[in-house]
N, C-alpha and C positions, 0 to 999 in steps of 0.2 A: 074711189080714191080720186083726187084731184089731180089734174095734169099741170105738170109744170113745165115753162117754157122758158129755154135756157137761149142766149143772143151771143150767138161767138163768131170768131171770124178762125179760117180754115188755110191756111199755106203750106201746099204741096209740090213734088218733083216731078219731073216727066214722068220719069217712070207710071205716076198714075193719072194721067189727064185721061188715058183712056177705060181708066177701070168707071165701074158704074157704082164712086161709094155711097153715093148719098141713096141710090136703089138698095143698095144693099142693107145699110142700117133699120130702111124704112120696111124691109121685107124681113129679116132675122129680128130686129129687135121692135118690132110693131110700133116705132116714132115717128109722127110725120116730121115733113123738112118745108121753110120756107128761102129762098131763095131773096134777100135782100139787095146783094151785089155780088157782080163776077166780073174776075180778070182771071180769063186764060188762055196762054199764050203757048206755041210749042216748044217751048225749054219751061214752064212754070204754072200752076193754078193756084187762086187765090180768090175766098168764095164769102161774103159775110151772108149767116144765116140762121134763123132762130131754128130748135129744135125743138120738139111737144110732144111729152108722155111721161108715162111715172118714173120717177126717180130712179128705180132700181134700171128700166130699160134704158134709158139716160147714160147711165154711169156704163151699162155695158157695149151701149152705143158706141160712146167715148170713146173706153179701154181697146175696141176693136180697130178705129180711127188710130189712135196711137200707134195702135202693134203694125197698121202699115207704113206708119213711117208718117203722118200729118201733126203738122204743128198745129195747135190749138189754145186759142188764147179766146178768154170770155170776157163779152163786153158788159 
C-alpha cells in the first residue's frame, strides 16, 4: 500500500509543549513526521508539518492529536 503524505499545520496550549506528541504518533501509530516549521514559546506551540503513512494510521494519528486538545488545519 502506498503512503500518503498529509501537510498541515498544528496550534497547541501549554499545557502540552512539554508532552512528546509528535514521539508519540510516530511510535503508536507507525507515521513518520517531518518538521517544516516551529514556533514555540512558553504560553504556546505551533508546528507546520507533513505526516507519512497509510491512511488509516493517519486518521488515527489525527483523531489522537485532537483528543488532546490540538488544533489542526491541513495545508
Amino acid at each position: 500500500m502506498a503512503a500518503t503524505i498529509r501537510k498541515l499545520s498544528l496550534s497547541f496550549s501549554q499545557k502540552l509543549i512539554r508532552e512528546p506528541i509528535l514521539h508519540n504518533i510516530s511510535t503508536r501509530f507507525g507515521v513518520m513526521f517531518n518538521i517544516s516549521r516551529a514556533n514555540v514559546t512558553d504560553e504556546h506551540g505551533f508546528l507546520e508539518i507533513a505526516l507519512e503513512g497509510d491512511n488509516e494510521s493517519l486518521e488515527k494519528a489525527l483523531e489522537y492529536l485532537r483528543s488532546l486538545g490540538v488544533n489542526i488545519e491541513e495545508n
